[in-house]
C-alpha positions as CSV (number, residue, x, y, z in Angstrom):
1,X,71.3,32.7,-22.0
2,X,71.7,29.1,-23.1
3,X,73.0,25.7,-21.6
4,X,74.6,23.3,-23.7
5,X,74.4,19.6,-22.4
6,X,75.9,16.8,-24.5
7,X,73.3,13.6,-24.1
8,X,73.1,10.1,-26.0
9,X,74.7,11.4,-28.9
10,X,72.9,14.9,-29.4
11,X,73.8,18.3,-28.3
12,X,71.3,19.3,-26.3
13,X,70.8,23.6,-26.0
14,X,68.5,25.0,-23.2
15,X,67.1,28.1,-23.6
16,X,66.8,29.9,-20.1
17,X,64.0,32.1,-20.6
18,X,61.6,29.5,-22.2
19,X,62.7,26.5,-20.7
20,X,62.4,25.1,-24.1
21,X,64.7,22.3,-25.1
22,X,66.6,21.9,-28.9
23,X,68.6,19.0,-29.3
24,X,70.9,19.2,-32.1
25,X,71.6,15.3,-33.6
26,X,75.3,14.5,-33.5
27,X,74.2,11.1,-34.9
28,X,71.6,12.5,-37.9
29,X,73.5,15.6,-39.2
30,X,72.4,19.3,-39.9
31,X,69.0,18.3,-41.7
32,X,67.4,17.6,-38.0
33,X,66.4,18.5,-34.7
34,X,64.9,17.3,-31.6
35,X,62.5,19.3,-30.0
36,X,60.4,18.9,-27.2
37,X,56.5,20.6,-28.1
38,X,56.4,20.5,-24.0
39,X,59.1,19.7,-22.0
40,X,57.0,20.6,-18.8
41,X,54.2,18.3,-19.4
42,X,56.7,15.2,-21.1
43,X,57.1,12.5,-18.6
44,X,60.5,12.2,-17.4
45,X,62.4,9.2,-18.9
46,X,63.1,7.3,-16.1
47,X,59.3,6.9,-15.6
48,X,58.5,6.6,-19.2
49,X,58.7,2.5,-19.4
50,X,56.9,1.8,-16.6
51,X,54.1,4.2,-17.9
52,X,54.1,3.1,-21.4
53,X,54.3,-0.6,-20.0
54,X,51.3,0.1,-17.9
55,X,49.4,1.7,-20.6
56,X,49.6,-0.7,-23.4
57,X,49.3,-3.7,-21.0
58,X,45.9,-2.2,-19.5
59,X,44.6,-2.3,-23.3
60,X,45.5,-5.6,-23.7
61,X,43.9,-6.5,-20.4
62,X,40.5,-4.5,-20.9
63,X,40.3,-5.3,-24.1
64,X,40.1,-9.1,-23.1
65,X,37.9,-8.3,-19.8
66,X,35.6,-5.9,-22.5
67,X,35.3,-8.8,-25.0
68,X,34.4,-11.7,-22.8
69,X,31.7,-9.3,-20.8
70,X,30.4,-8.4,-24.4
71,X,30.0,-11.5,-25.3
72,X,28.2,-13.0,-22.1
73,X,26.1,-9.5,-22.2
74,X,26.8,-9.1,-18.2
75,X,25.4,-5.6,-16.7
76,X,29.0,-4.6,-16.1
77,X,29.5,-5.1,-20.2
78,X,29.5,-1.2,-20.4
79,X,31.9,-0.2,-17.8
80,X,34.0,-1.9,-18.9
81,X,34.1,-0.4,-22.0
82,X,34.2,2.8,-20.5
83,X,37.5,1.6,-18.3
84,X,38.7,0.9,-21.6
85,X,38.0,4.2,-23.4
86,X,39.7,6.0,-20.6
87,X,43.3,4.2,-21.1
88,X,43.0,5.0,-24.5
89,X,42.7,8.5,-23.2
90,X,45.7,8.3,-20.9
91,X,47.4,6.9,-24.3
92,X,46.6,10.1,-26.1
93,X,47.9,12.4,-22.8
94,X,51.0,10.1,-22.5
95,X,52.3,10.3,-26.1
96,X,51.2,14.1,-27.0
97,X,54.6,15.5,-25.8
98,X,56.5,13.7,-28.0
99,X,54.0,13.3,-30.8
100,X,52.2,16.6,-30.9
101,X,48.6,16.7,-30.2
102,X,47.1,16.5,-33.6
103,X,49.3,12.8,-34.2
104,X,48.6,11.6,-30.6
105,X,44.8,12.4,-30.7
106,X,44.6,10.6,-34.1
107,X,45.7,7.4,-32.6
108,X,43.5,7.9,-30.1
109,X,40.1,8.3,-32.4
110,X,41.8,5.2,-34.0
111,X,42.1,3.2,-31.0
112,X,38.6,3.9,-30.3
113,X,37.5,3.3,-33.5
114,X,38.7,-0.7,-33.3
115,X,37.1,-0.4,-30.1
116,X,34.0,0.1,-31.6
117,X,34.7,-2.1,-34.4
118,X,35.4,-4.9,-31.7
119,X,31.7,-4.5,-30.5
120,X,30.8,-4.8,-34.0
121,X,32.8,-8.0,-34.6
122,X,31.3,-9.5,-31.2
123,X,28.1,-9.0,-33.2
124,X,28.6,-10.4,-35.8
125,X,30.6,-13.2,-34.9
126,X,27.9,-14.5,-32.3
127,X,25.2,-14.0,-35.2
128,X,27.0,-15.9,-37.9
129,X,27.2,-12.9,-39.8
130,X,31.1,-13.8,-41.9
131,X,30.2,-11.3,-44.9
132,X,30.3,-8.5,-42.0
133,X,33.1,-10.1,-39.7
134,X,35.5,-10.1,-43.0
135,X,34.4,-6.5,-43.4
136,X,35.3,-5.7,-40.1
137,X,38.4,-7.4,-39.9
138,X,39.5,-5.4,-43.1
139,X,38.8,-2.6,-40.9
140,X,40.8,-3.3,-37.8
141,X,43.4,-4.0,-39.7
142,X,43.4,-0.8,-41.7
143,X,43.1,0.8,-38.7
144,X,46.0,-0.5,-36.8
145,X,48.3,-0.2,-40.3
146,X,47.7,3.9,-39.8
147,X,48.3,3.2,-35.9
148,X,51.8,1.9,-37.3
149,X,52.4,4.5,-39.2
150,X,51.9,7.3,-37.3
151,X,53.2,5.9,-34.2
152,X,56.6,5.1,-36.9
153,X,56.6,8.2,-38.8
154,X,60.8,9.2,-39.3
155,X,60.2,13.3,-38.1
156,X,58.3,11.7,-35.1
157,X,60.5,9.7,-33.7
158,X,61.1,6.3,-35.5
159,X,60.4,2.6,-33.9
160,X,62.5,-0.1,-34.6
161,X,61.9,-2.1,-37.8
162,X,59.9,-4.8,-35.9
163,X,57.4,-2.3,-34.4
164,X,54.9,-2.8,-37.2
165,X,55.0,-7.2,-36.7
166,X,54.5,-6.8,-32.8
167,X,51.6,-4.3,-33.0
168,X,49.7,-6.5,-35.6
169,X,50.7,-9.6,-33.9
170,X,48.7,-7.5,-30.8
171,X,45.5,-7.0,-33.0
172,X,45.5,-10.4,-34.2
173,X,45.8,-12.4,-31.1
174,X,42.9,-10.1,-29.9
175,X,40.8,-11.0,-33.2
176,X,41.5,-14.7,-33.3
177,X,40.5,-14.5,-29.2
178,X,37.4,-13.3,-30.2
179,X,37.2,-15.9,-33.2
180,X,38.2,-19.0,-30.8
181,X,35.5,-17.9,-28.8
182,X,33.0,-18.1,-31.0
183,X,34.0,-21.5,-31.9
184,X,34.0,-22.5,-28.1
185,X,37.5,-23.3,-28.2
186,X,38.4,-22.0,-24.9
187,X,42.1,-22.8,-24.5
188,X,42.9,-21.4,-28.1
189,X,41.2,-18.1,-26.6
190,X,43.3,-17.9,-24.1
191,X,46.7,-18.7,-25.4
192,X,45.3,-15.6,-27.7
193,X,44.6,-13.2,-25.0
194,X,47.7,-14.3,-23.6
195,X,49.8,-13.4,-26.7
196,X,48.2,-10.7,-27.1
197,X,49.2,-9.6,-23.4
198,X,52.6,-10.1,-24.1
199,X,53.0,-8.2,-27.6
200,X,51.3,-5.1,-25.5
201,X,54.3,-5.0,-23.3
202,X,56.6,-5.4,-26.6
203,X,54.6,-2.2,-27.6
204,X,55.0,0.0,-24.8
205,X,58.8,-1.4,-24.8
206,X,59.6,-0.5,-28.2
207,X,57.7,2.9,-28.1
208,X,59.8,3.9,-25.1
209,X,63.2,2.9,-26.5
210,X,62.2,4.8,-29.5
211,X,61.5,8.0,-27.8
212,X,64.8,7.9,-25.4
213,X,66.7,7.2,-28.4
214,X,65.4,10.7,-29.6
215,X,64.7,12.3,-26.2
216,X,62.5,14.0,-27.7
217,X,60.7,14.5,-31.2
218,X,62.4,14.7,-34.7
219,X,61.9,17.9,-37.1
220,X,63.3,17.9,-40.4
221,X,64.7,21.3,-40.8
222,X,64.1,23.5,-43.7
């Protein structure tokens, strides 16, 4: 037996005996569907901005509170990495249901990776090291492009068109943080960590509207 539920524009059919939900697109034609990989473990939408919000603005925030205990080499330097590991964990978790968990646990290594990279930059930044602070650099940047593009792909579920300027505008108000630091120009640091706290919550804002606008995640049909 199936229930049909007309929702924001798609058909919505609910099969009783999985529990599993198709959404046929009213708005993009035959060639697609929406389906949920999980609709058990998905979030429910009303709490899907506040968690998303959360999410992206604890990056922001443990990124800063990573960099500047880094820097100083404090004995707390490392759990604070480790705090910010883990949200990049509760990313992964968060996004999977929509994404599936091959594309979520690719962002994932990839947020790490800049995290790592972000040590690396620390590095070299405070040893004068510019051949390997352009390198890294390069490599943020690479890193958060494939971010953009998996997080935009069309069958997953497409952000708006500005997605891709917020989230680099995130990683580069967290790089010239870093940068302003090294220069001892403190209130240019934190006018970047502040920017970069507010294009976090443009982020997990954008992601979120993306993913009620599909309620789920797009499939090009054969």
């Amino acid at each position: 037996m199936k229930a049909f539920i007309l929702l924001s524009g798609a058909l919505f059919t609910v099969a009783a005996s999985t529990g599993v939900v198709i959404a046929h697109s009213i708005l993009q034609g035959p060639d697609f569907l929406l389906l949920s990989r999980n609709a058990e473990a998905a979030p429910r939408l009303p709490d899907l901005d506040a968690r998303l919000a959360a999410l992206w603005t604890k990056e922001a925030r443990r990124t800063e509170q990573y960099i500047i205990r880094e820097w100083a080499g404090t004995n707390d330097a490392a759990a604070a990495k480790t705090r910010l590991l883990a949200n990049e964990d509760d990313i992964v978790i968060l996004l999977a249901p929509y994404y599936g968990d091959q594309t979520a646990g690719r962002i994932g290594e990839l947020l790490k990776q800049n995290t790592e990279l972000t040590t690396g930059l620390i590095t070299a930044l405070k040893n004068r090291q510019p051949d390997n602070v352009v390198k890294i650099k390069k490599r943020i940047r690479e890193n958060i492009a494939a971010i953009t593009a998996l997080l935009g792909n069309e069958r997953l579920g497409p952000s708006p068109k500005d997605f891709p300027i917020i989230l680099t505008r995130y990683s580069e108000s967290l790089i010239d943080g870093m940068v302003a630091r090294a220069e001892e120009r403190w209130q240019d640091e934190a006018i970047a960590f502040e920017n970069a706290l507010e294009a976090s919550s443009f982020v997990g804002a954008q992601l979120s509207q993306s993913i009620r606008e599909k309620s789920a995640i797009a499939v090009r049909t054969k």
